[in-house]
C-alpha positions as CSV (number, residue, x, y, z in Angstrom):
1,X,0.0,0.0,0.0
2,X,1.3,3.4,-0.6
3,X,1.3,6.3,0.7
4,X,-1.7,8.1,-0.7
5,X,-3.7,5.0,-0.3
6,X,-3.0,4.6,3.2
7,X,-3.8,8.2,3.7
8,X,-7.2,7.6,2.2
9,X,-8.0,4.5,4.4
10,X,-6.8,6.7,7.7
11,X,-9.3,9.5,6.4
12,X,-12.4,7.5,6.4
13,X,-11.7,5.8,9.3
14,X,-15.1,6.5,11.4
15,X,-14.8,8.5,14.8
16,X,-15.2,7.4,17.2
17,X,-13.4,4.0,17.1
18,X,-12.0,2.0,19.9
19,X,-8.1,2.0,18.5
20,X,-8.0,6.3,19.2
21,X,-10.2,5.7,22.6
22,X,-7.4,3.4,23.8
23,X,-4.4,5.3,22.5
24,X,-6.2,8.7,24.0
25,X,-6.5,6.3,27.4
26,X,-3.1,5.7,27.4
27,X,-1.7,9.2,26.7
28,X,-3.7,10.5,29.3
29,X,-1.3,8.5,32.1
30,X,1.2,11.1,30.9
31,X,-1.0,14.2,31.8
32,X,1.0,16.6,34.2
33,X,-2.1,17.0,36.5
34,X,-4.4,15.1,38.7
35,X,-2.4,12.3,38.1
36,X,-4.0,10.2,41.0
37,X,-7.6,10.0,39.2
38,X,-8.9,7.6,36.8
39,X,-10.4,9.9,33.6
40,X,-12.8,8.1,31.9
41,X,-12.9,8.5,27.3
42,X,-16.3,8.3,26.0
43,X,-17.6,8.3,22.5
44,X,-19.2,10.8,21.0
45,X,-20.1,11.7,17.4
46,X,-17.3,12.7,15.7
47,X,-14.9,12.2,18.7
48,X,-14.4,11.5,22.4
49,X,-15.3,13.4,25.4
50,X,-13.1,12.6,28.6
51,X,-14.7,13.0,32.2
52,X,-12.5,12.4,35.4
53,X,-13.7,13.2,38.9
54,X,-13.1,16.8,40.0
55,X,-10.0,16.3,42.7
56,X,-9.7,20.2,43.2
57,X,-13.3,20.8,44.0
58,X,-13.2,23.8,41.9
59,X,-15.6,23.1,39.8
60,X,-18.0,20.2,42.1
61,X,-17.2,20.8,45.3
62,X,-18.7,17.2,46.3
63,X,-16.2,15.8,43.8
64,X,-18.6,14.6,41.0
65,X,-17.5,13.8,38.1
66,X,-17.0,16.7,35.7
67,X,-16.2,17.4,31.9
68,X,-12.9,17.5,31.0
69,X,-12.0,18.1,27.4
70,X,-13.8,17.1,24.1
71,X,-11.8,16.0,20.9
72,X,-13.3,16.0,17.5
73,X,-12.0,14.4,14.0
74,X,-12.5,17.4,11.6
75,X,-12.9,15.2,8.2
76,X,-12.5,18.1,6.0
77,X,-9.1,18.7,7.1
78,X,-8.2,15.7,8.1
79,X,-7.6,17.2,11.6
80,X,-8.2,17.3,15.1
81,X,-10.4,19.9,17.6
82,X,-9.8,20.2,20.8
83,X,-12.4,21.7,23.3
84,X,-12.1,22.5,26.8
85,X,-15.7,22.7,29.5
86,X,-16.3,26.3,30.2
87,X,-18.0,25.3,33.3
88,X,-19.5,28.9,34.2
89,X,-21.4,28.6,30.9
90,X,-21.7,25.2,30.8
91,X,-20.3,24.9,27.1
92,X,-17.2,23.6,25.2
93,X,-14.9,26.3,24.6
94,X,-12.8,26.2,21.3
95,X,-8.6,25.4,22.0
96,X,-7.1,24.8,18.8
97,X,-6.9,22.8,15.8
98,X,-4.4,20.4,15.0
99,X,-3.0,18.0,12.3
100,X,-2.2,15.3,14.5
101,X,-4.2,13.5,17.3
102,X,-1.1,13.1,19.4
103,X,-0.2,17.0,19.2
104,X,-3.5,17.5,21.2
105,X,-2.8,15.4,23.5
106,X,0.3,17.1,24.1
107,X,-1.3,20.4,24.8
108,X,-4.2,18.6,27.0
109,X,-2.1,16.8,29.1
110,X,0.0,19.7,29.4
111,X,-2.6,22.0,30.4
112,X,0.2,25.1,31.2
113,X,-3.3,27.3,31.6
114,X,-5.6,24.9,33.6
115,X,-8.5,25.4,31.7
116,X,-8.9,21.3,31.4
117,X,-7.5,19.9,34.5
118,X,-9.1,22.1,37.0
């Protein structure tokens, strides 16, 4: 297979699929914070939706389970959307866009800002 075939196969792969749910589950054990909680990935149309239990009680202060981040597969571009919970408004909150599902997961388990691990 070459190249531009394989390319083509990757592009209609459906989202969500359980091969990205498990390789987002396994980046998230690199996340910088909140390490001691068990996030849960979730399929949604178009992408996954992560939830962990709110450790900081800054958002629940019983420590309920909260939103955490939303990603979407942009078919278009053949990229990725990242979203974090505005939880004041109660919406998802644009990030960025980017070519690679693992360069998300870089920023989100990064999270210099806090505005997904709160």
């Amino acid at each position: 297979m070459d190249a531009a075939t394989h390319m083509a196969a990757v592009a209609r792969l459906p989202h969500p699929n359980e091969f990205d749910r498990r390789r987002i589950e396994r980046a998230l054990l690199a996340r910088e914070r909140y390490r001691y909680v068990a996030p849960r990935v979730l399929p949604v149309t178009g992408g996954y939706r992560i939830e962990s239990p709110c450790c900081s009680r800054n958002i629940d202060a019983e420590g309920g389970v909260i939103d955490v981040a939303l990603i979407e597969y942009h078919a278009e571009t053949q990229g990725w959307r990242l979203y974090h919970k505005n939880h004041t408004q109660g919406a998802w909150a644009f990030e960025n866009s980017y070519n690679r599902l693992s360069e998300a997961l870089v920023q989100l388990n990064a999270d210099p800002e806090r505005k997904f691990w709160q």
